[in-house]
N, C-alpha and C positions, 0 to 999 in steps of 0.2 A: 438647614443643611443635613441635619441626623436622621431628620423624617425623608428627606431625599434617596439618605442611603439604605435607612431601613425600608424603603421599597424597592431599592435595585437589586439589593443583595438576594430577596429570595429568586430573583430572576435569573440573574447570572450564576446561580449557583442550580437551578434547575435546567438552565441553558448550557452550561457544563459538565452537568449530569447527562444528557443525552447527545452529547458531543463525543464522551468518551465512549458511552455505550453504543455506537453508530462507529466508533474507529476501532472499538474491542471486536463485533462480531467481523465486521465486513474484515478486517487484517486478519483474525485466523482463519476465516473462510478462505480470503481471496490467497493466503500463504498456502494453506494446502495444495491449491489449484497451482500457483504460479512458481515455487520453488521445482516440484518434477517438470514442468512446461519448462523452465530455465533448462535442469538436467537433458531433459528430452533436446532440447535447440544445440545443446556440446555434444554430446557422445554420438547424435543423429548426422552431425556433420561427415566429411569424404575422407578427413583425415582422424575421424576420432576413434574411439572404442567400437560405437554400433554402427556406420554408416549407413544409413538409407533416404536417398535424395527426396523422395516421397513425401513421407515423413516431415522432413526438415523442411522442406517447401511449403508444406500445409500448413505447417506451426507459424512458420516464419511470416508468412504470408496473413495468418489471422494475427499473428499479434502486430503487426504494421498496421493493419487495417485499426484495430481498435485502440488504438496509440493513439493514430491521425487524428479522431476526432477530440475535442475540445468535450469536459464533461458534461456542462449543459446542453452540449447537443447532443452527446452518447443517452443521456437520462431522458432527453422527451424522445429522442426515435426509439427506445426500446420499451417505453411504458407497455405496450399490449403483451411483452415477454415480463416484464414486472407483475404485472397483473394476475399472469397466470400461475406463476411461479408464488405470489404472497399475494393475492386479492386483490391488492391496492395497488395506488402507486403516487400516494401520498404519505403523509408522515411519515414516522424513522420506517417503519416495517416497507414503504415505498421505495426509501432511500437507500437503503439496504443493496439490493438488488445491483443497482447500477455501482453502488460503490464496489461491489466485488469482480461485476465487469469490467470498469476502467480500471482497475489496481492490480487485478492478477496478474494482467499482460505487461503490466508496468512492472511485475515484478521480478513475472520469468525474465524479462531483458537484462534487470539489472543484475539478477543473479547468475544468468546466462556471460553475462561480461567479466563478475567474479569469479567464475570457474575457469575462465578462459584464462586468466593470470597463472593458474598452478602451471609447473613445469610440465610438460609433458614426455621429459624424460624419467621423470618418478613412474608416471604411470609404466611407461613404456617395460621400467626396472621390476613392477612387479606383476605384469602379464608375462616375463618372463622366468617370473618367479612359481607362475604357475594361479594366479590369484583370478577368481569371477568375474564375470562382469561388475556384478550388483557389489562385491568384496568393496571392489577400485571404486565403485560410487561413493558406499557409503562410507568405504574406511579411509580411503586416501583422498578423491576429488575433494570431498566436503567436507573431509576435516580440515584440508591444506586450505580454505577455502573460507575455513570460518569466520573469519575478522573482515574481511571483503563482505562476506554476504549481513553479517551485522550491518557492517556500514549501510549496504546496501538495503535493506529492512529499516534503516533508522531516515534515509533518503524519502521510501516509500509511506513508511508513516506521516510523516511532514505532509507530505503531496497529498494524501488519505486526509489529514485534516484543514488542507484548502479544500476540496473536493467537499468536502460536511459540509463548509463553509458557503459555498454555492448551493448546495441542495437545499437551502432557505428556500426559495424562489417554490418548492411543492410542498411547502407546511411541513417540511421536514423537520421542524425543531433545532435545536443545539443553537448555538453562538452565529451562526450564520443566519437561522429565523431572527434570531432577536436583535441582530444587527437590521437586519431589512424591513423588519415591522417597526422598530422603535427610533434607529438611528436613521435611516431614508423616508421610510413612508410619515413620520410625524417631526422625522426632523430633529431627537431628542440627541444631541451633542454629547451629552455624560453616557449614555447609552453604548453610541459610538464608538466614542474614546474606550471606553472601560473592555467593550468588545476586545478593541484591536490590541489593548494592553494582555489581556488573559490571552490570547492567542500569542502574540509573542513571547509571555512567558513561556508559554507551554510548548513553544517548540524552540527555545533554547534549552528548556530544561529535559527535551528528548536527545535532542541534536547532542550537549555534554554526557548526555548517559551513553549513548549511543560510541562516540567519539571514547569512552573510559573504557566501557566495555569491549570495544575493538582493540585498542592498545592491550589489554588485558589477556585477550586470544592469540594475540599476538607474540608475546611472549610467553606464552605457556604451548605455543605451537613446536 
């Protein structure tokens, strides 16, 4: 049983190790892209700060589109743009790519919905006050805004590490390879199990951070 473990363990610890380093780069990558994409989808609207139908149609319109697809089919139609973009479109440097495709859009939405919750009589209060555009963005939408868009980040994350989970299937590494070479392809049960246990941990133990830290912004809002 000890010799069992002492050969799982450097597995699922190297299989965890590139689980998280595949959910660190692609979340700050795909956050840069997809928080201003959120901004852009509010203030763009007919009733907001910037209106321009244009705009909001095009946005609107790509991030529906890249929503639609399901991730394993988002990651093999875009290999020849993986490719170009990082060489490959295998292991994590492959897996990359597509996870910041499927997630930024995933995330302007979600942030796009938290922004929409602020009142829009504050704003209304301080463009009468005389305040910028970018002022109202950055000082009032996204402050008033902040505990929503936690959540919403703590949502995406999660979804960010099903998505790793899949991208097994191109020798992608993390907990989703090792699930699919050891727990399916050979069958290996403790494999498996130990897989699906460390993933559940780890996304209760984001989902409670996530959920502390919103309450937390919330009262100091």
């Amino acid at each position: 049983m000890m010799e069992r473990f002492d050969e799982l363990l450097p597995l699922f610890s190297i299989s965890l190790y590139e689980t998280i380093l595949m959910v660190a780069i692609s979340l700050v990558i795909a956050t840069i892209i997809g928080v201003p994409l959120g901004v852009l989808l509010v203030i763009t609207r007919a009733d907001h700060l910037a209106p321009n139908r244009w705009v909001f149609q095009l946005l609107n319109t790509v991030v529906n589109i890249i929503r639609s697809l399901p991730f394993i089919i988002l990651m093999l139609a875009i290999i020849p743009f993986t490719e170009l973009i990082v060489g490959t479109s295998i292991g994590i440097r492959g897996a990359i790519v597509p996870l910041i495709v499927y997630i930024a859009p995933f995330i302007a939405r979600l942030v796009e919905t938290a922004l929409l919750e602020v009142d829009y009589g504050i704003i209304e209060a301080y463009r009468g006050m005389g305040a910028s555009r970018g002022q109202i963005v950055t000082r009032i939408i996204l402050r008033e805004a902040r505990s929503g868009i936690l959540l919403c980040m703590t949502i995406a994350l999660i979804g960010l590490i099903g998505a790793t989970a899949m991208a097994g299937v191109i020798g992608a590494g993390g907990l989703g390879d090792l699930a699919l070479r050891y727990g399916y392809q050979q069958w290996d049960l403790p494999v498996m199990f130990g897989t699906v246990i460390i993933l559940i941990v780890l996304v209760q133990i984001i989902q409670s951070l996530g959920n502390y830290g919103a309450k937390k912004l919330k009262k100091t809002a």
